[in-house]
KERO-711665 format. One line per 5 residues: number of its first residue (from 1); for each residue y, x, z of C-alpha. Coordinates in pm, 1 decimal, padded with zeros to 6 digits. Last residue first. Layout:
<sites>
NUM> Y:X:Z; ...
</sites>
This chain:
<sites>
615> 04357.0:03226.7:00044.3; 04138.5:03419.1:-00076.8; 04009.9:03214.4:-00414.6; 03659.9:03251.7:-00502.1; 03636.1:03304.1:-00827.3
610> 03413.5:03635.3:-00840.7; 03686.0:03853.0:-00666.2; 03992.7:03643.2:-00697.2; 04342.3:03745.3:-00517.2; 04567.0:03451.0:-00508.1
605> 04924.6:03434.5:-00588.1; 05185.3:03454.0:-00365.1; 05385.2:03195.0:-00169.1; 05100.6:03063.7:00005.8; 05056.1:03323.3:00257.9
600> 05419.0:03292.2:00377.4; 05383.8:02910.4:00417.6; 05076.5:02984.8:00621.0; 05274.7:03158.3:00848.8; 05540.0:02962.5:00892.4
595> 05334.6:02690.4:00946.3; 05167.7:02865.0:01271.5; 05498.5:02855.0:01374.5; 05584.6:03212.8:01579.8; 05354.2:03483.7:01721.4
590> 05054.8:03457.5:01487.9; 04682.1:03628.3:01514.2; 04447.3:03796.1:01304.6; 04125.8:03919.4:01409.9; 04089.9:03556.3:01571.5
585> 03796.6:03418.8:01435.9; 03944.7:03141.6:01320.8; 04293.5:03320.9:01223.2; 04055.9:03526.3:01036.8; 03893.2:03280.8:00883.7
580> 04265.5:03076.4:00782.2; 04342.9:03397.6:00594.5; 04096.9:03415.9:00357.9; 03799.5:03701.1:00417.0; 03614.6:03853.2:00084.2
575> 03915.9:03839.0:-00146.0; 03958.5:04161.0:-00194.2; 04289.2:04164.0:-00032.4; 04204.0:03949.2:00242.7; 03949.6:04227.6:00326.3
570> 04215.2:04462.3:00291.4; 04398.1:04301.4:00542.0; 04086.5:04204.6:00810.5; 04005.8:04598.7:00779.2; 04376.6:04713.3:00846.5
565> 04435.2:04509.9:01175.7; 04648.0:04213.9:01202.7; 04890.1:04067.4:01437.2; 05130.9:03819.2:01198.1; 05517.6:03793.7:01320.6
560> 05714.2:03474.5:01271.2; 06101.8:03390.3:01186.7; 06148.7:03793.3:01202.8; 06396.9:03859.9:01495.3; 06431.9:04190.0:01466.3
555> 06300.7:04397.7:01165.1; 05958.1:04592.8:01207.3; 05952.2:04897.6:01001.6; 05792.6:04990.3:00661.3; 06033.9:04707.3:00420.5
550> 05888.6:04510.1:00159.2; 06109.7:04275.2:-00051.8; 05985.6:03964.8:-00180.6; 06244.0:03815.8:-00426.6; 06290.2:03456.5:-00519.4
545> 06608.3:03474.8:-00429.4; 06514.3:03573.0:-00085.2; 06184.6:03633.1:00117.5; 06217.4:03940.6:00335.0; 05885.5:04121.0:00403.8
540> 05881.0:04364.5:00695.1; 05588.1:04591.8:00799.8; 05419.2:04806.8:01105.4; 05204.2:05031.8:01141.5; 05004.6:05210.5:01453.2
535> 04726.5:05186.8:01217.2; 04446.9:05017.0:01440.3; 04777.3:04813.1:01552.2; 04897.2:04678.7:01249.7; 05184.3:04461.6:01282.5
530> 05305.8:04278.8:01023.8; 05675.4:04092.3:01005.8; 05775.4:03800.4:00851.9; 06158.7:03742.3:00723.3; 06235.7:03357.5:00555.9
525> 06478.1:03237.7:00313.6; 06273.1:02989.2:00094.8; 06548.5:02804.3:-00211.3; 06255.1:02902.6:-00470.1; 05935.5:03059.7:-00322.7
520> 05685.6:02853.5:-00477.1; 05909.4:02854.7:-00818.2; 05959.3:03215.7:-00803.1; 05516.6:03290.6:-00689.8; 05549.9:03625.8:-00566.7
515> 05224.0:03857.0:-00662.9; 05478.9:04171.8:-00721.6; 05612.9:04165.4:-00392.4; 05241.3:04207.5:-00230.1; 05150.4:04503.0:-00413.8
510> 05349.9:04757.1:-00218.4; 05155.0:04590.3:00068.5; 04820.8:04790.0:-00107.1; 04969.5:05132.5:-00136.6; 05121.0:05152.1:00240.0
505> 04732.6:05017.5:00311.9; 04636.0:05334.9:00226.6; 04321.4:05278.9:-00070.0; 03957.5:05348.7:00060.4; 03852.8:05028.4:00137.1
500> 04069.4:04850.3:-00185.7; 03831.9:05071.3:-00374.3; 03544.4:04952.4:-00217.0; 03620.2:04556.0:-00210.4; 03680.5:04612.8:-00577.2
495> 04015.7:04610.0:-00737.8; 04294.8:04414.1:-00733.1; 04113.5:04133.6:-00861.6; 03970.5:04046.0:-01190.1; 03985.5:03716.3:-01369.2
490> 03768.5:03747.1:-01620.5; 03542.2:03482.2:-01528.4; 03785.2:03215.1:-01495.7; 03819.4:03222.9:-01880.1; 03464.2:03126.9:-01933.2
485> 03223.3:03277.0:-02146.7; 03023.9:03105.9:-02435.0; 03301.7:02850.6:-02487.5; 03311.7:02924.6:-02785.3; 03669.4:03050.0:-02828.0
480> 03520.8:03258.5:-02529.9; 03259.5:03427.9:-02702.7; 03497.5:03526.4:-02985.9; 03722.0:03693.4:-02775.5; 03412.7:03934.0:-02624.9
475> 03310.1:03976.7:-02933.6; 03645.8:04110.4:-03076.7; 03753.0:04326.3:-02725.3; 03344.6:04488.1:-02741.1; 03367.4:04596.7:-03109.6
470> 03710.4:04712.4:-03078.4; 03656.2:04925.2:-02770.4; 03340.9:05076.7:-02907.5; 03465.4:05198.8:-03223.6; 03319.5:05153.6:-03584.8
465> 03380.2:04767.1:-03612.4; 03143.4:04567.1:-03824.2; 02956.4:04376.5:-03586.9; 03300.5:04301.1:-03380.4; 03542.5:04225.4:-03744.1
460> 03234.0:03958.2:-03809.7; 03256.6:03815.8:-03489.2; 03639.1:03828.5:-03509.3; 03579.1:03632.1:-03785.3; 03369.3:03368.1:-03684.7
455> 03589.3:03304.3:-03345.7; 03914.1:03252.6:-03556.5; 03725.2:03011.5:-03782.0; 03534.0:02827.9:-03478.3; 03900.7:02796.1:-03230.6
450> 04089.4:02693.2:-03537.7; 03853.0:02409.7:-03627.5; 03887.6:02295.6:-03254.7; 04230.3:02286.5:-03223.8; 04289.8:02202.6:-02897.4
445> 04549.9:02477.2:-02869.0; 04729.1:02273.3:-03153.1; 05067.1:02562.3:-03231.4; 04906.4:02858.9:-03057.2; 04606.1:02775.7:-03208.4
440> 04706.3:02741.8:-03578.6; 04920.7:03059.0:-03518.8; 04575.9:03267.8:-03357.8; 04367.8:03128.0:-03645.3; 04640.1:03255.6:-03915.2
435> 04633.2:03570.8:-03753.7; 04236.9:03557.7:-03727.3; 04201.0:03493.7:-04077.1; 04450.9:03798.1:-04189.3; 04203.5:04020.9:-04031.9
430> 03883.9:03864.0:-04172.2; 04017.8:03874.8:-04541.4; 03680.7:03843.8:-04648.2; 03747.6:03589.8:-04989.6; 03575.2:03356.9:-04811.2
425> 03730.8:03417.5:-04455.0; 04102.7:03379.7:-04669.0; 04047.6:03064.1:-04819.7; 03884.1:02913.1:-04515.4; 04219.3:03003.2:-04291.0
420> 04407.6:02920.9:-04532.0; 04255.6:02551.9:-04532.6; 04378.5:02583.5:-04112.5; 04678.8:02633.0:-04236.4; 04725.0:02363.0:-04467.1
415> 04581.0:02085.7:-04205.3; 04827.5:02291.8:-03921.4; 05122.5:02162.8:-04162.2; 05257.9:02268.8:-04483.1; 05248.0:02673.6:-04439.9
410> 05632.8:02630.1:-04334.8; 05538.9:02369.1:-04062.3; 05243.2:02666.7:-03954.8; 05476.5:02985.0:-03983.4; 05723.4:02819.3:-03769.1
405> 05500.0:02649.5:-03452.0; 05326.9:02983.0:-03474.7; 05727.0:03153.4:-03441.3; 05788.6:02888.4:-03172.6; 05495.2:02995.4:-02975.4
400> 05546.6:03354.9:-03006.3; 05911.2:03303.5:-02872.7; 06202.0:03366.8:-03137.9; 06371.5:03725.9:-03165.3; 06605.5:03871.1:-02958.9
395> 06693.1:04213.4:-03077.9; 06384.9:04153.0:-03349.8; 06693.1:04052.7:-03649.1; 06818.0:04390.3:-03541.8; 06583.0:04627.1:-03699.7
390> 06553.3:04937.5:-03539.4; 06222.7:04933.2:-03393.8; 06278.3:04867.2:-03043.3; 05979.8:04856.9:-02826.7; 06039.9:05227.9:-02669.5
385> 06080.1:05557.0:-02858.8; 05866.6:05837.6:-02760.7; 05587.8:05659.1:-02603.7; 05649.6:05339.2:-02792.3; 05566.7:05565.0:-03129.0
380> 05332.0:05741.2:-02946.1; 05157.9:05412.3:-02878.0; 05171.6:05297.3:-03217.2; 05017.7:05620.9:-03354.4; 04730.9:05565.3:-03109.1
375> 04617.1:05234.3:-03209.2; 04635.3:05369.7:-03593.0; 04390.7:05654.0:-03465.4; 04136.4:05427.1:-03352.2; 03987.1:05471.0:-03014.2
370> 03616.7:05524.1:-02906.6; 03411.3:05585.5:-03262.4; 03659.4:05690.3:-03465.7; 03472.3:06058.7:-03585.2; 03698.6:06365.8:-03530.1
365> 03418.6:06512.8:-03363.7; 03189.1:06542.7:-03608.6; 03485.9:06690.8:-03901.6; 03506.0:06415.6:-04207.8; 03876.1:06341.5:-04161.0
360> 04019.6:06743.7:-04046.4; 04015.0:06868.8:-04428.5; 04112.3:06543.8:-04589.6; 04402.1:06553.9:-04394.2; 04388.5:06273.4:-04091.4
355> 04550.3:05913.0:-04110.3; 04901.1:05800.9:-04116.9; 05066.0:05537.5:-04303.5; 04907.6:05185.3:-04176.8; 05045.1:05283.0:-03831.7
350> 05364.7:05421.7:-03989.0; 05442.4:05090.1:-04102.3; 05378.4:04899.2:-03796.4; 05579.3:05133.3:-03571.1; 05848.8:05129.4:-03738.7
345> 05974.3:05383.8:-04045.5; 06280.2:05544.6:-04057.4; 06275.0:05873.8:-04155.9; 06269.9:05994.8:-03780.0; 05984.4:05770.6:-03682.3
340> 05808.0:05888.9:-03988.9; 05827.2:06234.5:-03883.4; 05748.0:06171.3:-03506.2; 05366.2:06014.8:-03618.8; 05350.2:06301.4:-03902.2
335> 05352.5:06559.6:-03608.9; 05161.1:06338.5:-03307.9; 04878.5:06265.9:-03586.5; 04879.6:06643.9:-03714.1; 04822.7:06769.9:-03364.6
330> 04550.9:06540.0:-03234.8; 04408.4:06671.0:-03568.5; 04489.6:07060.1:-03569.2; 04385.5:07043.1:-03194.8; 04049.2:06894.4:-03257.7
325> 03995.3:07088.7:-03507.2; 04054.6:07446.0:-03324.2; 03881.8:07339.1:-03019.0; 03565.3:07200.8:-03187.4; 03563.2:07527.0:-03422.9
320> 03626.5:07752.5:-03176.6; 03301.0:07623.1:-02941.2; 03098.5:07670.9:-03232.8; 03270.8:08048.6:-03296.3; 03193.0:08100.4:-02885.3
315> 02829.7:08011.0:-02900.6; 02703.5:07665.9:-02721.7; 02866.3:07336.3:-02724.0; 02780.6:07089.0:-02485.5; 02646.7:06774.7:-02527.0
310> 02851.7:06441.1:-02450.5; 03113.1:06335.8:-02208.4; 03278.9:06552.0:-01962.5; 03262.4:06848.4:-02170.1; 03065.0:07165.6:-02142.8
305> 03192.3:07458.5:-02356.6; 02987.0:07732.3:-02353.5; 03082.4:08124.1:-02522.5; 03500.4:08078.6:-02400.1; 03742.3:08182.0:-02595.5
300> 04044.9:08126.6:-02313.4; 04264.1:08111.0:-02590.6; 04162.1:07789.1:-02729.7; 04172.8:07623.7:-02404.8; 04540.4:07687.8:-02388.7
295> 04553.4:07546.9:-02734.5; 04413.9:07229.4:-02631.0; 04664.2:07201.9:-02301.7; 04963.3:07260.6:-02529.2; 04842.2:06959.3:-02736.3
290> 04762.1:06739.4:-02499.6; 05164.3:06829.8:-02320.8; 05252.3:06703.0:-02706.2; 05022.4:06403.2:-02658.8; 05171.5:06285.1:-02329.4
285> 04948.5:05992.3:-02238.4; 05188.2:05671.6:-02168.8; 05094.6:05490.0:-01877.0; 04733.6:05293.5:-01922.7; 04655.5:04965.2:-02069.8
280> 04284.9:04856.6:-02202.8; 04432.6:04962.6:-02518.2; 04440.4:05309.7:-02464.8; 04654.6:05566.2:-02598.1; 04557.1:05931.8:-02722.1
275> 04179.3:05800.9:-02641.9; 04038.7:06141.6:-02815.6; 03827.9:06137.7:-03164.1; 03475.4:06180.5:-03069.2; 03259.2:06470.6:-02950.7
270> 03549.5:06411.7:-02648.6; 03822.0:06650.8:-02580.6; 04073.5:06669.1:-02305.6; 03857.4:06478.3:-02111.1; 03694.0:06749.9:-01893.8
265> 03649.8:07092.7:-02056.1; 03386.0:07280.4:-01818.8; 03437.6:07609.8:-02015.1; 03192.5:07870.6:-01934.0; 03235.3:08208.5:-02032.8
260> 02994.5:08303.1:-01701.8; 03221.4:08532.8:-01576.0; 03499.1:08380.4:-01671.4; 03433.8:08043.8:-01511.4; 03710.3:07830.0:-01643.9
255> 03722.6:07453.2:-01483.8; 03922.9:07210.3:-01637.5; 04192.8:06960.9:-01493.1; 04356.2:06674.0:-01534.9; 04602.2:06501.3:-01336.7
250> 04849.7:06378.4:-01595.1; 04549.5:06200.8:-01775.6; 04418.2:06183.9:-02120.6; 04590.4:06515.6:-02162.2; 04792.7:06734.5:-01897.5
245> 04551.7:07063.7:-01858.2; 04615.2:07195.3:-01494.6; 04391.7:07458.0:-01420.8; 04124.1:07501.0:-01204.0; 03975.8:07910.7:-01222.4
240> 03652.3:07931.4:-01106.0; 03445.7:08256.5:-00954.6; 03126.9:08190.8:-00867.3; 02984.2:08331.4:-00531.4; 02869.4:08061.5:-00330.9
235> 03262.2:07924.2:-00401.1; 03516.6:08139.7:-00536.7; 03788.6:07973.6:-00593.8; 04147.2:08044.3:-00828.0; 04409.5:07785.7:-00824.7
230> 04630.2:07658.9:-01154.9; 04915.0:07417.8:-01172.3; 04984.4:07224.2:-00879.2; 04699.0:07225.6:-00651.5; 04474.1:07003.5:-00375.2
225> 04210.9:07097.4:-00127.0; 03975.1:06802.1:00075.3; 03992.4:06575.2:-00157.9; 03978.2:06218.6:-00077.0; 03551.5:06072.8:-00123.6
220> 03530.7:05762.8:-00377.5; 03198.9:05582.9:-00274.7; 03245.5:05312.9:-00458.7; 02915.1:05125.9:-00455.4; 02793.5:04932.2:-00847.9
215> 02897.7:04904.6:-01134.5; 02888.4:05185.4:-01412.5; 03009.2:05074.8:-01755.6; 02742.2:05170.0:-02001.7; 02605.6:05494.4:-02239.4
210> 02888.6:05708.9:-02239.8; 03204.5:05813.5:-02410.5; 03174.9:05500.8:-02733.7; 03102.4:05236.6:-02433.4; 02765.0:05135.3:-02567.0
205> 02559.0:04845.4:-02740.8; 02719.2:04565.1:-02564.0; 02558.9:04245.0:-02743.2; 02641.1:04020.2:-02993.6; 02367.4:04028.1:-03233.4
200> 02116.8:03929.3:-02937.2; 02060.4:04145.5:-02607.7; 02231.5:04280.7:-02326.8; 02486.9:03981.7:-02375.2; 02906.2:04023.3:-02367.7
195> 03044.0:04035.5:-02018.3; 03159.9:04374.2:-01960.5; 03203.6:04479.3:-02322.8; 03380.4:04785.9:-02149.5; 03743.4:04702.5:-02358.6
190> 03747.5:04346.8:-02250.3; 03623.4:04355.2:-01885.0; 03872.1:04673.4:-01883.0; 04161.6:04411.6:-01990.2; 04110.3:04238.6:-01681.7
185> 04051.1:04525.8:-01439.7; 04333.2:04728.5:-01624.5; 04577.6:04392.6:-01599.7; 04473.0:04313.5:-01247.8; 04510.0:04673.8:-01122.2
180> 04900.8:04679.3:-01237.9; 05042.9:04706.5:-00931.8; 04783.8:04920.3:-00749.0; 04420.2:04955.6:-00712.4; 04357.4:05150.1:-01019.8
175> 04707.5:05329.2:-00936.7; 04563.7:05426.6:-00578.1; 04345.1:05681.5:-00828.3; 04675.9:05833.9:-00985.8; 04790.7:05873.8:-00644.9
170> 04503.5:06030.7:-00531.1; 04452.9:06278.3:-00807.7; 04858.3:06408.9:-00829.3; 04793.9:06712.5:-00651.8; 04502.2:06800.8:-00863.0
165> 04123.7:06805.2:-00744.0; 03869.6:06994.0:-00516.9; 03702.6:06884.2:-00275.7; 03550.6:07148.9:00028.1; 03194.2:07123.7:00201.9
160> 03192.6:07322.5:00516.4; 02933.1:07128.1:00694.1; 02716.6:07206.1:00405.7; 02651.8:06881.5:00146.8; 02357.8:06701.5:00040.9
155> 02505.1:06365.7:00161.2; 02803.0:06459.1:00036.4; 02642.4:06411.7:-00375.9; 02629.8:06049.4:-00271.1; 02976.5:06013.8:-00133.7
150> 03103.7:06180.0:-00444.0; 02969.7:05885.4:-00638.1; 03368.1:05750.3:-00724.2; 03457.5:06033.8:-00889.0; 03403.4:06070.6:-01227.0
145> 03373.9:05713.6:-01379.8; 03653.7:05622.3:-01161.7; 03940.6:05840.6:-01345.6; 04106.4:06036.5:-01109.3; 04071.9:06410.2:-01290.0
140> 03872.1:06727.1:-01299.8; 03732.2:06619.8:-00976.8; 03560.0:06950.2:-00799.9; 03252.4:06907.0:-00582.6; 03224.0:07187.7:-00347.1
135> 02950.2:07365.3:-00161.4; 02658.5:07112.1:-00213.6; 02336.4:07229.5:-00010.3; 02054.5:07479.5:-00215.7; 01758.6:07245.4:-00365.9
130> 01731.5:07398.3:-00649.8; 01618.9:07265.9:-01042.1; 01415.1:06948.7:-00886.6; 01738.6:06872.5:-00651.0; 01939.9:06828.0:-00954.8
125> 01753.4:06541.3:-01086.4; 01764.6:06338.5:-00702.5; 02131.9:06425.6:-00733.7; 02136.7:06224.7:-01063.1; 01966.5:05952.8:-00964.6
120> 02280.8:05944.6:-00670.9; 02515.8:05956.0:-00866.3; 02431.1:05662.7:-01057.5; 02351.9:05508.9:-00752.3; 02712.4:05591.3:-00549.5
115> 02885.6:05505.4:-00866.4; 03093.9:05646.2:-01149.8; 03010.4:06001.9:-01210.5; 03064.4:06304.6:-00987.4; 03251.8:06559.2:-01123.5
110> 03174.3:06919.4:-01127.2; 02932.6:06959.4:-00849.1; 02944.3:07310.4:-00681.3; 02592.2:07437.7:-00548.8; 02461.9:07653.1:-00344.1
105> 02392.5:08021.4:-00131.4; 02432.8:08238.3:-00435.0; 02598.2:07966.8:-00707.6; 02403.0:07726.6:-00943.0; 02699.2:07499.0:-01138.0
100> 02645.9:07150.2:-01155.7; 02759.9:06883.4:-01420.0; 02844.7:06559.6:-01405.4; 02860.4:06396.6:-01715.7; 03044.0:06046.2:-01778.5
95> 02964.3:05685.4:-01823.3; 02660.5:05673.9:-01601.9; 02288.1:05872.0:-01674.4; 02326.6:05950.0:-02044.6; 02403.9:06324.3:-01934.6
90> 02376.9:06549.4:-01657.0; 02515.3:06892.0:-01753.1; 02355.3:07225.8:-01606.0; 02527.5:07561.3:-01542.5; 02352.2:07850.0:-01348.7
85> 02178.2:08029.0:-01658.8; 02317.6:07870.9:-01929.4; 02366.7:07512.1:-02099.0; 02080.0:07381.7:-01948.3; 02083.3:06998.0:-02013.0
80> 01955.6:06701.3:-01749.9; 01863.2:06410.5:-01958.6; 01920.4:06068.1:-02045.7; 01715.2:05854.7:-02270.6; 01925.7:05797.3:-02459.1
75> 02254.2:05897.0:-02471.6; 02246.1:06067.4:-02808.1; 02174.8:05719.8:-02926.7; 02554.6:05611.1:-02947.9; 02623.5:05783.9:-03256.5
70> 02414.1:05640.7:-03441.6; 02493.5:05312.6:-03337.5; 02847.0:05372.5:-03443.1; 02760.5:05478.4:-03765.8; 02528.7:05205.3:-03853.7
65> 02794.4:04888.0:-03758.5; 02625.6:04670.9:-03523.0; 02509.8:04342.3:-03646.7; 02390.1:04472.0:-03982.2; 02547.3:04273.9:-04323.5
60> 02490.0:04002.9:-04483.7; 02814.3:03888.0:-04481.4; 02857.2:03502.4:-04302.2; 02926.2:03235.3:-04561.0; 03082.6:02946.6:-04371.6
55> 02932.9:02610.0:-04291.8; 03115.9:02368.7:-03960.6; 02936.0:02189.2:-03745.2; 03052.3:01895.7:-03554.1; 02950.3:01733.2:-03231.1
50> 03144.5:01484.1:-03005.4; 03065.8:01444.3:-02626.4; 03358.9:01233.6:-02449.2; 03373.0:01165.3:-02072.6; 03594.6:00898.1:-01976.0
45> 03939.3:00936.9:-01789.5; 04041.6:00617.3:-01961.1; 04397.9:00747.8:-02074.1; 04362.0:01129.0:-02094.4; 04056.5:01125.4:-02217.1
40> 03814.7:01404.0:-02104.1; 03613.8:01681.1:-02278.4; 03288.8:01828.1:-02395.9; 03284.3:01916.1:-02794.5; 02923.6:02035.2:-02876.5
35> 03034.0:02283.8:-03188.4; 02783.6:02418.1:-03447.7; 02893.0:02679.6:-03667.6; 02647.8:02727.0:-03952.4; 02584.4:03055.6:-04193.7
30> 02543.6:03099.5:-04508.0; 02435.8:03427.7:-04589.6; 02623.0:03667.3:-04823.6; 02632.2:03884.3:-05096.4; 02679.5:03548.3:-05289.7
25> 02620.8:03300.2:-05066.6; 02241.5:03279.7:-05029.0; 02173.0:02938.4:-04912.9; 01896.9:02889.4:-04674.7; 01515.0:02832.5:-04782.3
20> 01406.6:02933.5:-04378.2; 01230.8:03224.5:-04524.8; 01448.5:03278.6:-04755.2; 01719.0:03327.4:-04510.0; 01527.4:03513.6:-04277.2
15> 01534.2:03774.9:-04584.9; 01939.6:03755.7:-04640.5; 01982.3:03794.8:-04268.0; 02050.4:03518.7:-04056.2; 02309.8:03319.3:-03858.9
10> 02311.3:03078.9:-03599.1; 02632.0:03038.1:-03407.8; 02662.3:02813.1:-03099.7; 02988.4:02655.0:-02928.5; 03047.0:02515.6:-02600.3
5> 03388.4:02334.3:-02610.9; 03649.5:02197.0:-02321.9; 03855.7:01895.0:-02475.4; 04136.6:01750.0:-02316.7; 04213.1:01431.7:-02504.5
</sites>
């Protein structure tokens, strides 16, 4: 049979349990899985609807963990702060801060949050402190949540209106819409709690930095002024020193008014231990350029220190303090992580080994509440190392699948496992539960009992977890082992229709090659060119071996030549406009076999933007 399940999960706490005369288990509620088991025989291509429900003791514990939520309600209700005379920080209203500085004759907006409408709230708050035009907005670094409502904070620009960011910014930012866009969309879904419920025991409380995940317009503006390693600005009469501060990006930067002793400190520091690596995938973060970067800041001794991301701090030994620890911790985690490494240990090991001094753990803003430090230890470990981990019987070790198949015939069978599964969610082993869960699966993946008992504890790993991103990834898996969320529906494309807009189609058809279907394409030799005349481009991709190859010319006798202009590409690209509509409509047209054509087309995989396929 292939079975598709919707799941449910009622559980209580200890007093709705008495009300409704349920079992106490212990420290612990009983709870009830209930399955609804929706699925199709193979041989009579029936229907079948099965039930079952399955009783586990659930711990009577909060749905959220207490710390975390905490710690999440200095977002609400969000607020415009005055740190000193001329600097404010927005805060609460989008992911990030965006803060604006008061000069002589206007403003300069220092980063402008995620989304035209967040940004544009924001504005609207700004405008009741002055209502002088927008001189500059300054990107400390490419991450969407800080500059993709520029185009909102334009519209209250002067003609002269300059944009300030690092060299590297638009790169970094075509890297969202790049190669690997589909695993940071996808994985983002995860990490931002995207799809898990507003309301109920499962739902997104925060994002750990901010309040939510910002969706809505891109309205991502290109800068206007660009710099290596420092520049100095005066704009409407404030003097500003940008400087290059590698940390949670290689294109960050903060902004030093020494005048005013203000330190706008970007993301090299959160009120929260830092994202050193993140799991929703990003290239490797330097840590020991981090570290340089915190002590620079350090010496600057600034009075106000206004980060990207929560309050700012105010009096220069408070600002010292923050700067100091967080350096001394970032720092002692990067130290002890290369130590081990160099005695030996793997990653594994060292990631169970490490954790902060006793005099760094308990400091505010060393708190776990974003990433964990045992994630990050790993990733410097691959940073500075690679996969290998010095033991050759992992040179080439067996497939994931074989290994579950393994573990589970060794464990006597998936009917053994699956008992070890039980065993170890009543004795609240969660961890070791899912593992089993996840070898159980991989060996029957319509294993239904595996599905529940993985699903109930990652649940209970979600409510109890003290960092956003593990919280959201472990509810978010749950929900679809139960069928509460569909696979198809985290599927993300490229990127959005907006960002795709604003990317250089050179970026986008560097793309293409990576999409190649080998089995679709096997034995094809075939050459197609692209002309773009709004552009005044033109392309080559050769189809060989499997390979797509991407050449910026036109080659000679290509076996059939697609007419296109840049819109009608990206739009393809985003998955708003399949191919065989614009050939309708004729904003693209063919010189060659039609089938040739189409053949080309269906040699890659499909972009998805709400499951609709493009092409």
């Amino acid at each position: 049979m292939l079975l598709s399940a919707v799941f449910t999960m009622t559980y209580s706490s200890e007093a709705d349990a008495a009300k409704s005369k349920k079992k106490i288990c212990g420290d612990k509620v009983c709870g009830t899985l209930s399955t609804k088991i929706i699925g199709t025989n193979k041989q009579t291509a029936k229907t079948i609807e099965t039930s079952k429900t399955i009783q586990l003791p659930y711990p009577n514990e909060p749905d959220v963990n207490p710390d975390f939520e905490a710690h999440t309600k200095k977002f609400s209700p969000a607020k415009v702060v005055k740190v000193t005379d001329k600097v404010y920080s927005a805060i609460g209203y989008g992911m990030a801060n965006s803060v604006m500085v008061e000069g002589n004759d206007g403003i300069i907006i220092i980063d402008a949050l995620g989304t035209y409408e967040s940004a544009k709230v924001v504005m609207k708050e700004f405008r009741k402190i002055t209502d002088k035009p927008v001189k500059a907005i300054i990107y400390t670094h490419s991450h969407p949540d800080h500059v993709n409502g520029a185009g909102a904070f334009a519209e209250y620009a002067s003609p002269d209106l300059k944009i300030y960011g690092h060299s590297t910014l638009v790169k970094n930012y075509q890297h969202e819409s790049g190669q690997m866009a589909q695993l940071i969309g996808n994985r983002g879904i995860f990490y931002y709690g995207a799809l898990l419920p507003k309301e109920g025991p499962d739902r997104m409380v925060s994002v750990g930095i901010g309040p939510f995940l910002e969706l809505g317009k891109t309205a991502f503006l290109n800068p206007t002024d660009t710099f290596d390693e420092t520049l100095n600005i005066e704009v409407a009469g404030v003097k500003m020193q940008l400087i290059h501060v590698p940390s949670e990006t290689n294109d960050e930067i903060i902004v030093w008014m020494p005048e005013l002793k203000v330190l706008q400190g970007a993301e090299v520091l959160y009120d929260l231990w830092p994202n050193l690596y993140s799991i929703r995938g990003s290239v490797y973060r330097d840590v020991a350029k981090w570290i340089d970067s915190l002590d620079l800041m350090i010496d600057l001794n600034a009075e106000y220190l206004v980060p990207s991301h929560t309050d700012p701090v105010i009096g220069k030994d408070n600002v010292k303090n923050v700067l100091v620890a967080y350096h001394d911790g970032v720092k002692y985690i990067y130290d002890q992580t290369i130590r081990g490494i160099n005695q030996g240990y793997n990653a594994d090991e060292l990631a169970h080994m490490i954790d902060l001094p006793a005099s760094l753990k308990d400091h505010p803003w060393l708190q776990e509440r974003y990433g964990e430090r045992s994630w990050h230890v790993r990733g410097i470990y691959a940073g500075n190392v690679g996969w290998y981990q010095g033991d050759s019987a992992f040179l080439n070790p067996v497939s994931e699948n074989q290994r579950s198949e393994n573990i589970v015939e060794g464990f006597g069978g998936i009917d053994k496992t699956i008992q070890m599964v039980n065993d170890a969610i009543k004795k609240g082993d969660y961890e070791w539960a899912a593992e089993l869960a996840t070898y159980a699966i991989k060996t029957d993946p319509e294993n239904i009992d595996a599905k529940l008992l993985k699903a109930h504890a990652l649940r209970v790993l979600g409510h109890r977890a003290h960092t956003s991103g593990a919280r959201d990834w472990y509810l978010t898996d749950a929900l679809i082992l139960e069928g509460k969320i569909k696979p198809d529906s985290i599927i993300a494309p490229i990127g959005t229709p907006e960002q795709i807009s604003v990317t250089p189609l050179d970026n986008l058809l560097e793309i293409i090659p990576t999409k190649l279907d080998p089995k679709k394409a096997e034995g094809i030799i075939m050459s197609v060119g692209i002309d773009v005349p709004d552009e005044k481009k033109q392309y080559t991709f050769i189809i060989r071996n499997s390979v797509a190859t991407l050449k910026h010319n036109l080659m000679q006798d290509v076996d059939v030549k697609i007419t296109v202009d840049s819109k009608t590409i990206k739009m393809t690209l985003a998955g708003q406009k399949p191919f065989q509509k614009s050939l309708d409509d004729k904003s693209a047209s063919v010189t060659g076999k039609m089938e040739d054509a189409k053949k080309f087309i269906s040699l890659f995989d499909p972009y998805v933007v709400t499951g609709n396929f493009a092409d």
